[in-house]
Phi, psi and omega in degrees: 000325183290310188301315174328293184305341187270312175282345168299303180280351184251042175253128153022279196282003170220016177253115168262157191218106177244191165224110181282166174214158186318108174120350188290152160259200167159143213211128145213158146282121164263032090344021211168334202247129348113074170286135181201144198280159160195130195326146175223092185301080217270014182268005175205009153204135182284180161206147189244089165235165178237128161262123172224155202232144197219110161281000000 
């Protein structure tokens, strides 16, 4: 049953992808949200992030 849900939510209509460039934001819930790592050349690009938490 898990693998059925897991290919059910990482299918096509629910998966975003972005490719950032300087100045982007992006906001998600991680309630909700689905993470997967992916390299990050930090020897040609910083990246700045803030977390904040809301009860």
């Amino acid at each position: 049953m898990i693998g059925e849900l897991l290919e059910h939510t990482t299918s096509a209509p629910y998966v975003y992808s972005h490719r950032r460039s300087q100045g982007d934001l992006v906001v998600c819930d991680n309630l909700a949200t689905l993470h997967t790592a992916s390299l990050c050349d930090s020897s040609r690009r910083r990246r700045l992030l803030y977390r904040a938490a809301v009860r």
